[in-house]
C-alpha positions as CSV (number, residue, x, y, z in Angstrom):
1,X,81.6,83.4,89.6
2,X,85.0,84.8,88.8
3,X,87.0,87.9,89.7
4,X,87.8,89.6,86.7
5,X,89.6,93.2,88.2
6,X,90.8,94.7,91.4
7,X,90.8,98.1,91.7
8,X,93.0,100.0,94.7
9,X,92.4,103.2,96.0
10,X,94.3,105.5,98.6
11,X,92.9,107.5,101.2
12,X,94.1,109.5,104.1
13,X,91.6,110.9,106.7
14,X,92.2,114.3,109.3
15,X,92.8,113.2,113.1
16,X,91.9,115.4,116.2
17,X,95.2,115.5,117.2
18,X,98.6,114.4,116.7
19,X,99.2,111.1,117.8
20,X,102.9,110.5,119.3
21,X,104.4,106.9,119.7
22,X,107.5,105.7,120.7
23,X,109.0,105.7,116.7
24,X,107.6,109.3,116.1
25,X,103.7,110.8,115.2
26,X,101.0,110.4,113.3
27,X,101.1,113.7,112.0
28,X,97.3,114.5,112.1
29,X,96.3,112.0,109.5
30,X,95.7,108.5,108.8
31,X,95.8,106.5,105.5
32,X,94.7,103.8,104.3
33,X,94.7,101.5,100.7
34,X,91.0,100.9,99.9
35,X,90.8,97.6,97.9
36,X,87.9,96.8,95.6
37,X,87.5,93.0,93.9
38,X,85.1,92.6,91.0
39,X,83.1,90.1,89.6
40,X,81.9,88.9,86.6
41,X,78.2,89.1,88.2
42,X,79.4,92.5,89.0
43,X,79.3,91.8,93.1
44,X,82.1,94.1,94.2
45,X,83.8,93.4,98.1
46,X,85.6,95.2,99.6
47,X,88.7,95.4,101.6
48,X,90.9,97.6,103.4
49,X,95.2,97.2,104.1
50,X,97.2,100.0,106.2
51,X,101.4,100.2,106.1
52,X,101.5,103.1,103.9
53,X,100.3,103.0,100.3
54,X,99.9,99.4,98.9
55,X,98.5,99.7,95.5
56,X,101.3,99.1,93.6
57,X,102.7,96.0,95.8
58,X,98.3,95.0,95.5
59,X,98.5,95.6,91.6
60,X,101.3,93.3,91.2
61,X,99.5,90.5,92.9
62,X,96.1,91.5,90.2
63,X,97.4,88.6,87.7
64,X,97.7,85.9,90.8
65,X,93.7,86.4,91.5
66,X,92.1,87.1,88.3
67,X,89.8,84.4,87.5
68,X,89.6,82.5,90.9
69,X,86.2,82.2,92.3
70,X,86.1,84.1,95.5
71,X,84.5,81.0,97.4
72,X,88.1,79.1,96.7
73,X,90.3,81.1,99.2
74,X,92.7,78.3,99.7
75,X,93.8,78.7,96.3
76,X,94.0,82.5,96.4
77,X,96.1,82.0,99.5
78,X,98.7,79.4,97.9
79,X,98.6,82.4,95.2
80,X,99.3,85.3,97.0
81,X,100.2,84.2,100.7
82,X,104.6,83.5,99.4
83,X,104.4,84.6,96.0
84,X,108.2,86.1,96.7
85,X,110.6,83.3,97.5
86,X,109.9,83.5,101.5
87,X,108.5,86.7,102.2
88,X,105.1,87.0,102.9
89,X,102.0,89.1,102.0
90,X,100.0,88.2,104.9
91,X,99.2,92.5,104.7
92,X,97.8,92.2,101.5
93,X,96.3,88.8,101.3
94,X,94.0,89.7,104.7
95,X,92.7,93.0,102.5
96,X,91.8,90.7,99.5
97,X,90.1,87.9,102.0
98,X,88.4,90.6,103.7
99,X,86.7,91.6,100.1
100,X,86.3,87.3,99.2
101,X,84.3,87.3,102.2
102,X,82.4,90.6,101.5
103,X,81.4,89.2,97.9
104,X,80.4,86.0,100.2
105,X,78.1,87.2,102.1
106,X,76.7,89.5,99.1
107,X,76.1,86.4,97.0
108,X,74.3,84.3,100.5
109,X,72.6,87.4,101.8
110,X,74.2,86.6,104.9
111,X,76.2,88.9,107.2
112,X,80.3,87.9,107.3
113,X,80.3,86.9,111.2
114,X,77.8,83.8,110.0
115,X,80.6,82.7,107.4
116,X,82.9,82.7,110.4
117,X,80.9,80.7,112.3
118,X,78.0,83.1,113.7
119,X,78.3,85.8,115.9
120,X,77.5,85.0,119.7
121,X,77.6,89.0,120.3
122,X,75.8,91.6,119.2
123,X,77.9,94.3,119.7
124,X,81.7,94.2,120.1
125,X,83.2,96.8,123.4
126,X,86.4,99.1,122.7
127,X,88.9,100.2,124.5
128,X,90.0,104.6,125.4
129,X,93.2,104.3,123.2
130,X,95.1,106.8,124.9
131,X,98.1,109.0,122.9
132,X,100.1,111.8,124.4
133,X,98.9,114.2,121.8
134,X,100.2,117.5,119.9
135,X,97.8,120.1,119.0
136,X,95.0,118.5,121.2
137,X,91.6,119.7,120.2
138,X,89.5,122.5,121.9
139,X,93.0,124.3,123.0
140,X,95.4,123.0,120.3
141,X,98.0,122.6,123.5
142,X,99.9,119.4,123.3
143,X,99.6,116.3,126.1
144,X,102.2,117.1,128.5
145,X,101.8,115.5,132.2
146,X,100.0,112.2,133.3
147,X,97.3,114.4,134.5
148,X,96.3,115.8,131.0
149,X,96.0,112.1,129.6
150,X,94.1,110.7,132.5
151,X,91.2,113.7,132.1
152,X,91.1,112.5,128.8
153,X,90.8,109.2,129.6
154,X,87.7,110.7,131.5
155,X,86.9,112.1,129.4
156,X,86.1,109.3,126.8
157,X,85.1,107.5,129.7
158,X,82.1,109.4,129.7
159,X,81.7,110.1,126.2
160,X,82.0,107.2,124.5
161,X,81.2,104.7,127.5
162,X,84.4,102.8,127.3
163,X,84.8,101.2,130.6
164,X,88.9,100.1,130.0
165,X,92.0,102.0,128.5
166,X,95.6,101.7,126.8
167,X,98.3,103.9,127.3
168,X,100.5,103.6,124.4
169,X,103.8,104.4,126.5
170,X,107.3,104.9,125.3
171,X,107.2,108.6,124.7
172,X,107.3,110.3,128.0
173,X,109.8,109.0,131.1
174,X,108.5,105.5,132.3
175,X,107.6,106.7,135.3
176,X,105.3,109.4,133.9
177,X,103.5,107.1,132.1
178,X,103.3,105.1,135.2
179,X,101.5,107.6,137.2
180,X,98.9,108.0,134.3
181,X,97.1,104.8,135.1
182,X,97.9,105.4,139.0
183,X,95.9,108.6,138.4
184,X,93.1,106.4,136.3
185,X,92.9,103.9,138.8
186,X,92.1,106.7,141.3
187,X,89.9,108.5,139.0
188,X,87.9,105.6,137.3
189,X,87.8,103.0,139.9
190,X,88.8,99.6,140.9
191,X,86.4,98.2,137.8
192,X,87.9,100.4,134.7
193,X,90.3,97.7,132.9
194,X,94.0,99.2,132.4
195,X,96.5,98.5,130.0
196,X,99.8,100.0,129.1
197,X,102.0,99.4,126.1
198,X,105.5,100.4,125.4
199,X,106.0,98.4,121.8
200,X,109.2,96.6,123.1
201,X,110.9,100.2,123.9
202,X,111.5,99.4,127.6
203,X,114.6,97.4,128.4
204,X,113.7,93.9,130.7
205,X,115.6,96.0,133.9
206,X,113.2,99.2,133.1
207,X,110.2,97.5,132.2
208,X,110.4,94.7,135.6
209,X,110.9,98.1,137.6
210,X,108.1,99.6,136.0
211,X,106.3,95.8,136.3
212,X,106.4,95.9,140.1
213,X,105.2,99.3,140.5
214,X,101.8,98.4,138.9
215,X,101.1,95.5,140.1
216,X,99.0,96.6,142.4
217,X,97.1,98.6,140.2
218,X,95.3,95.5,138.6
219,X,96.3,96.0,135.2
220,X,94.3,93.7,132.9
221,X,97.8,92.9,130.8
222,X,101.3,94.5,129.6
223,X,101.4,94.6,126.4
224,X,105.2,94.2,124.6
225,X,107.2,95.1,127.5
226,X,110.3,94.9,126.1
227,X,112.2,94.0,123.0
228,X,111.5,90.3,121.4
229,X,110.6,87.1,122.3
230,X,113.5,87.1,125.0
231,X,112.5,90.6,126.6
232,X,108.8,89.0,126.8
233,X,109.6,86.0,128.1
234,X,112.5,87.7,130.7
235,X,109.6,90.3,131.9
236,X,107.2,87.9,132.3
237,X,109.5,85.8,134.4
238,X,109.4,88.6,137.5
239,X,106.4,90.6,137.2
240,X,102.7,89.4,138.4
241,X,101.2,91.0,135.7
242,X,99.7,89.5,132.5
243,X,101.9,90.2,129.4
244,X,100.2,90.3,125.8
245,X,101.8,91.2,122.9
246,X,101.4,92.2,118.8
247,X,104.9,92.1,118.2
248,X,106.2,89.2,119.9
249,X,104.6,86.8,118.3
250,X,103.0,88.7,115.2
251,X,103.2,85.5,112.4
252,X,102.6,82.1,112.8
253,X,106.1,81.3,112.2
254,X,106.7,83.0,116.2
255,X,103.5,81.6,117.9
256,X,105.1,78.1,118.7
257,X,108.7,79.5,120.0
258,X,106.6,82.0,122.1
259,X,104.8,79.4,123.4
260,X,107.6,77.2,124.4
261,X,109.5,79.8,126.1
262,X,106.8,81.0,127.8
263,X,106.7,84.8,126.2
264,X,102.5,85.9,126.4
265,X,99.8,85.3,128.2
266,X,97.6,87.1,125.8
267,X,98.0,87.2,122.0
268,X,96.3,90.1,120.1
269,X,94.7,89.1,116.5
270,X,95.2,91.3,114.1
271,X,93.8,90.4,110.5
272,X,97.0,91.5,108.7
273,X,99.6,90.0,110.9
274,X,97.7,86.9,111.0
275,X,96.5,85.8,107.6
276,X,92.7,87.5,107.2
277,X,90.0,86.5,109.3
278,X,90.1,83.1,108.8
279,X,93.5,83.3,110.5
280,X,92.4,85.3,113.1
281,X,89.7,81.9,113.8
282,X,92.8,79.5,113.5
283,X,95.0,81.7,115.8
284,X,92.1,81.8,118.7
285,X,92.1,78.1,118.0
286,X,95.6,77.3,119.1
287,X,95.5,80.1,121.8
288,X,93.0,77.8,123.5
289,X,94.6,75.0,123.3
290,X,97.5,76.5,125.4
291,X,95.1,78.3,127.7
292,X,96.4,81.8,126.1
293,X,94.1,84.6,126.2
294,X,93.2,86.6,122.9
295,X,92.7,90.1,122.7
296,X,92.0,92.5,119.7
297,X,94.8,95.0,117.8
298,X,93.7,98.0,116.0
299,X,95.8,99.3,112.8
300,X,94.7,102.7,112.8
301,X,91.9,101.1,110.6
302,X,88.4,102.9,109.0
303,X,85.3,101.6,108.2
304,X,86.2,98.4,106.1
305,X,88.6,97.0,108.2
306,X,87.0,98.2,111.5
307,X,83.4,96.0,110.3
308,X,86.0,93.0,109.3
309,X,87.3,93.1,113.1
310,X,84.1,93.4,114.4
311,X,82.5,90.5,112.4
312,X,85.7,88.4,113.3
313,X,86.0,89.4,117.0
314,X,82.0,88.6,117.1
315,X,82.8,85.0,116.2
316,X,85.1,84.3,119.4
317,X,83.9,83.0,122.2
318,X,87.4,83.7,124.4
319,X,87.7,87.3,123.1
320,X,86.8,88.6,126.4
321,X,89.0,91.7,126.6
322,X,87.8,95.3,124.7
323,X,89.2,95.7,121.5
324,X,91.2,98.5,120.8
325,X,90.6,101.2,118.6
326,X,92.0,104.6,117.0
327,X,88.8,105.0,115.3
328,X,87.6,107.7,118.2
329,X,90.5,109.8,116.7
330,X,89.4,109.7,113.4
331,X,87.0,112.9,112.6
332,X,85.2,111.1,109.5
333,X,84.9,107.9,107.5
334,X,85.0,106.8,104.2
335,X,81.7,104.7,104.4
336,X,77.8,105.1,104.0
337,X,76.5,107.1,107.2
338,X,80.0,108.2,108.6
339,X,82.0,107.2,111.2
340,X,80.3,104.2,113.2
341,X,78.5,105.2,116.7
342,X,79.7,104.3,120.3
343,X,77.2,103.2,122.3
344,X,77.9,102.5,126.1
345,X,81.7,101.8,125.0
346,X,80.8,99.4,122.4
347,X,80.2,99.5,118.6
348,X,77.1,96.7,117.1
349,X,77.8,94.0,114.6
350,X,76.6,95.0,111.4
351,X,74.1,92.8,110.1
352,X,74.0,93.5,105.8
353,X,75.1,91.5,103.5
354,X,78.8,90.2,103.6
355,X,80.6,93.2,105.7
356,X,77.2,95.2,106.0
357,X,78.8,98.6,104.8
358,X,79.0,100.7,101.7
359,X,81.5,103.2,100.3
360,X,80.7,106.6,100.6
361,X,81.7,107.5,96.7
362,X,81.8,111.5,97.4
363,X,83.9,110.8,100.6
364,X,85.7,108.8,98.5
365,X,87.1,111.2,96.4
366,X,87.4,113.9,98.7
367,X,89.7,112.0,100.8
368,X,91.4,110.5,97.7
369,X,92.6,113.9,97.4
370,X,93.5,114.5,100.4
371,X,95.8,111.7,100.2
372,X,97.3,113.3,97.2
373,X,97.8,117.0,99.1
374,X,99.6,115.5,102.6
375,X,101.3,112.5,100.7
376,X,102.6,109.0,102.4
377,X,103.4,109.9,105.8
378,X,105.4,106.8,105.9
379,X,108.2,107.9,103.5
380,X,108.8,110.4,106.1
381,X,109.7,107.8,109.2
382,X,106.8,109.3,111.0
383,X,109.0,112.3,111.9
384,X,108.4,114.5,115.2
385,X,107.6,118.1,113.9
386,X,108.5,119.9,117.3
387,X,112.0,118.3,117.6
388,X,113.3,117.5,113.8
389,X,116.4,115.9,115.4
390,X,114.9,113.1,117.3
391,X,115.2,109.6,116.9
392,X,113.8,106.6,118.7
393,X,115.9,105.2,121.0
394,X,115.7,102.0,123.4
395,X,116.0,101.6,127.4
396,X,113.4,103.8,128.9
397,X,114.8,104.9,132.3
């Protein structure tokens, strides 16, 4: 068996809201690049990269993969992994291992989790990924106070049965987003897993103050506190609260300094950042042998990448935290039977052939042009359309 094309498409998918972060919004839409590897026995897999659109930097890596066998992914990642000098294309080369392991488990008739090692989980739980939102749905009115994100937090609570939440922080005053797992806490009870993330915008002073202030809130972890390996490791110094990262480390190149200077307790995979799935198993591997925890980061992903995660996350036995997920933002897919179902906060393992889900060709199209209508958000900076002067800044008080 031999690839013989790859074909990339772009797609970009209405939200229920705006989504604002501490670099700007998601202005109502996610894309993705949709990646398709072909055989010669005409098995197709697929794959699935986020960062903007990445066909062109994909098509440029076509000549690197052509006539590999999609069972020799050691080669393909000498090919593709450094192909420029030192940079690397872990990005890309996790969207074309996705689809190697999709043409996999086509070819065995066996679901991807039992390439990975076998599932020991049926069903994978996620997390209420909580935004302060513009143009909310129901009332179009925009996320204002710590009370309107904690009733949503509720809210998904009891619709989608998620039993633990993030706060992606760094947009209102610290304080603020403080008091929105306070009020969650109080709300949800001593049981409901908390989680707050500020993406490295807090400075060490701001986020140890912040630190202190909710530690007796339980929190299951702090994700990125503040800024680098140092901010990590300095916060984590004076605050009894767990500290996880996706920043700090994000590459393999990071995970030993972190380590050493003791910067995370808990290390979220990701199958960009950390080589494909494959890296995602040797990443968990070293995070137990320094008794580090591993938790799961979501990319804004759809259906692909989403049934890659689950597969992966399936496969690892020290994955006890929920994974997160924007996917309950998203208000279609672009796969066979549409967006994929909550049930009880969690979302099952598919069990087809290879990644167990099909493209929805019509969908497809339709959100092809879609892309084409709203464009790459990311050319834009992720700009904030109720304040065009704003830029991020750092510090947080």
């Amino acid at each position: 068996m031999k690839i013989i094309d790859l074909r990339t498409r772009c797609v970009a998918i209405p939200l229920n809201a705006q989504l604002r972060h501490n670099t700007g919004v998601h202005p109502g839409y996610f894309l993705r690049t949709i990646v398709e590897v072909i055989t010669d026995e005409g098995i197709v897999g697929l794959g699935e990269v986020g960062g903007g659109d990445q066909r062109g930097a994909l098509q440029k890596l076509k000549p690197r993969i052509i006539g590999l066998d999609p069972f020799q992914l050691e080669v393909m990642k000498l090919k593709v992994l450094r192909s420029i000098y030192y940079l690397s294309n872990a990005r890309l080369y996790a969207a074309l291992e996705m689809a190697c392991l999709d043409i996999q488990g086509k070819v065995l008739g066996r679901p991807m989790s039992d390439l990975l090692g076998g599932r020991i989980r049926d069903e994978v739980p996620f997390i209420a990924y909580l935004f302060w939102r513009y143009d909310r749905p129901g009332d179009g009115k925009h996320d204002e106070t710590a009370e309107d994100l904690a009733d949503y937090c509720q809210e998904l609570h009891e619709t989608l049965g998620v039993k633990a939440m993030k706060l992606k922080a760094g947009v209102m005053a610290p304080k603020e987003e403080v008091r929105v797992l306070e009020l969650c806490r109080k709300q949800l009870g001593d049981d409901f897993g908390l989680r707050i993330d500020p993406n490295g915008l807090w400075s060490v002073q701001t986020a140890v103050q912040m630190g202190r202030r909710m530690e007796d809130l339980n929190l299951e972890y702090f994700e990125d506190p503040s800024w680098g390996l140092e901010g990590n490791a300095a916060v984590r110094k004076q605050i009894r609260i767990p500290v996880a990262t996706n920043m700090y480390p994000a590459k393999f190149d990071d995970l030993a300094p972190a380590i050493r200077m003791g910067s995370v307790d808990i290390v979220l995979t990701d199958l960009h950042y950390w080589e494909g799935p494959r890296g995602v198993k040797d990443l968990a591997a070293v995070c137990n042998t320094f008794n580090l925890g591993v938790a799961m980061h979501s990319g804004a992903e759809f259906g692909v990448e989403l049934a890659a995660m689950i597969h992966t996350a399936s496969t690892i036995p020290t994955m006890n935290f929920a994974g997160d997920a924007h996917y309950h933002y998203l208000t279609d897919d672009i796969i066979e039977g549409g967006l994929m179902k909550y049930e009880n906060g969690c979302i099952k393992v598919p069990t087809g052939p290879g990644l167990g889900v099909t493209l929805d060709e019509d969908k497809m199209k339709h959100y092809e042009k879609y892309y084409e209508e709203k464009g790459d958000y990311y050319a834009r900076f992720h700009q904030d359309p109720y304040r065009p002067d704003w830029f991020p800044t750092v510090g947080g008080m």
